[in-house]
C-alpha positions in Angstrom: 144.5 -101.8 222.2 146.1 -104.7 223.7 145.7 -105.6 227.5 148.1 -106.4 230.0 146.7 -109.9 230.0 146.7 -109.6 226.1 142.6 -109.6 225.8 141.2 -106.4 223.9 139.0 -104.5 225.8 135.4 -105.4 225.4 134.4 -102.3 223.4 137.4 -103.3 221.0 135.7 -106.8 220.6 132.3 -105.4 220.1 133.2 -103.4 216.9 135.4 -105.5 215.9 132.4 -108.3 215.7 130.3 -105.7 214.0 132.5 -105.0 211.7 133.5 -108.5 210.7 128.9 -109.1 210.3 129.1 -105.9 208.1 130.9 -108.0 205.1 128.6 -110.8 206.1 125.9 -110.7 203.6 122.3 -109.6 205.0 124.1 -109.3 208.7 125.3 -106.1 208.0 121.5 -105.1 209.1 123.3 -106.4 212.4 125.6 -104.0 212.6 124.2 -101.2 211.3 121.1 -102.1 213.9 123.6 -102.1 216.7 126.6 -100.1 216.2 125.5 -97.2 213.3 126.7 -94.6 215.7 130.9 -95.4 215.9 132.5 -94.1 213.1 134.7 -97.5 212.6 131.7 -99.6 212.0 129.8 -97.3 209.9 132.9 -97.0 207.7 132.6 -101.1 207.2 128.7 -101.0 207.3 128.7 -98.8 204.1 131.9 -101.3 202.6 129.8 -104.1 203.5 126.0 -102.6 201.8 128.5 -102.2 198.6 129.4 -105.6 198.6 125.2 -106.6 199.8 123.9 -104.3 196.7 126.5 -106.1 194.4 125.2 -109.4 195.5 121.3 -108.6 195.5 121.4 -107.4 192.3 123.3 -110.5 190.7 121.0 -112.5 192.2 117.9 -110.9 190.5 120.0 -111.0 187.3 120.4 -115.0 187.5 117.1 -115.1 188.5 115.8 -113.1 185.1 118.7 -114.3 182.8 119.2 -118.2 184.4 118.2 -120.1 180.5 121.5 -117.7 179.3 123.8 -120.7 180.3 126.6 -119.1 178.8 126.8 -116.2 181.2 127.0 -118.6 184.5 131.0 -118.4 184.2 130.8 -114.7 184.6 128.2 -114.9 187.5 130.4 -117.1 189.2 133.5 -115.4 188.5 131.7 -111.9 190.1 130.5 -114.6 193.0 134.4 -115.5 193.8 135.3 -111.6 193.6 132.6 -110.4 196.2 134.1 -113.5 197.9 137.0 -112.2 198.3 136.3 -108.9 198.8 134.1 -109.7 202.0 137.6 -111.8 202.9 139.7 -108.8 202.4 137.1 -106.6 204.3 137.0 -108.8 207.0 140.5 -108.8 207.4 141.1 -105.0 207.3 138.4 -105.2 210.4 140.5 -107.5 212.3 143.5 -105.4 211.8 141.7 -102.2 212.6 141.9 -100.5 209.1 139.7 -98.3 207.5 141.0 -99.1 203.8 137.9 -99.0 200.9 137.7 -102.1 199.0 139.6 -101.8 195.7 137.2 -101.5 192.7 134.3 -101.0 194.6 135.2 -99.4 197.9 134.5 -95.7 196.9 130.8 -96.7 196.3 130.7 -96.9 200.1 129.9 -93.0 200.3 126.6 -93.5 198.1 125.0 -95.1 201.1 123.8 -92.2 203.7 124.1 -93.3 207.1 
């Protein structure tokens, strides 16, 4: 993948910057806009709409259930683990993997691309 001048080749860098929007929140539109077609990034697009889904729906949930103080600990301990699942995700782009997220990873296929 590497250069001789140790640059990656500008196709390299494009999907790799696609992938890393994909675990990006509402970005992954970005990448699914511009790059739905190469199998790499369509593998992360469909991690990253897990991680999106996860994080819409909390949201609706604090929004309906925000007077149930006692539940904020939860929604911010589920906040932390799509936090660092986006991380991990990120990461495995960078390093050109296509590993599924653990816990959530296999959801990926529910999303027909």
């Amino acid at each position: 993948m590497d250069q001789p001048n140790g640059m990656m080749p500008p196709a390299a860098q494009k999907n790799t910057l696609m992938g890393i929007l994909c675990y990006l929140g509402p970005l992954v539109i970005v990448s699914y806009l511009a790059a739905k077609d190469d199998p790499f990034v369509k593998f992360h697009i469909r991690q990253g709409l897990v991680l999106f889904a996860i994080e819409v729906i909390l949201w609706i949930l604090t929004s309906f259930f925000w007077q149930l103080y006692m539940l904020w600990p939860l929604y911010d301990l589920i906040d932390l683990a799509l936090f660092v699942l986006s991380v991990l995700g990120i990461v495995n782009v960078v390093q050109g993997k296509e590993t599924p997220l653990p816990l959530v990873g296999s959801w990926g296929n529910s999303f027909p691309l």
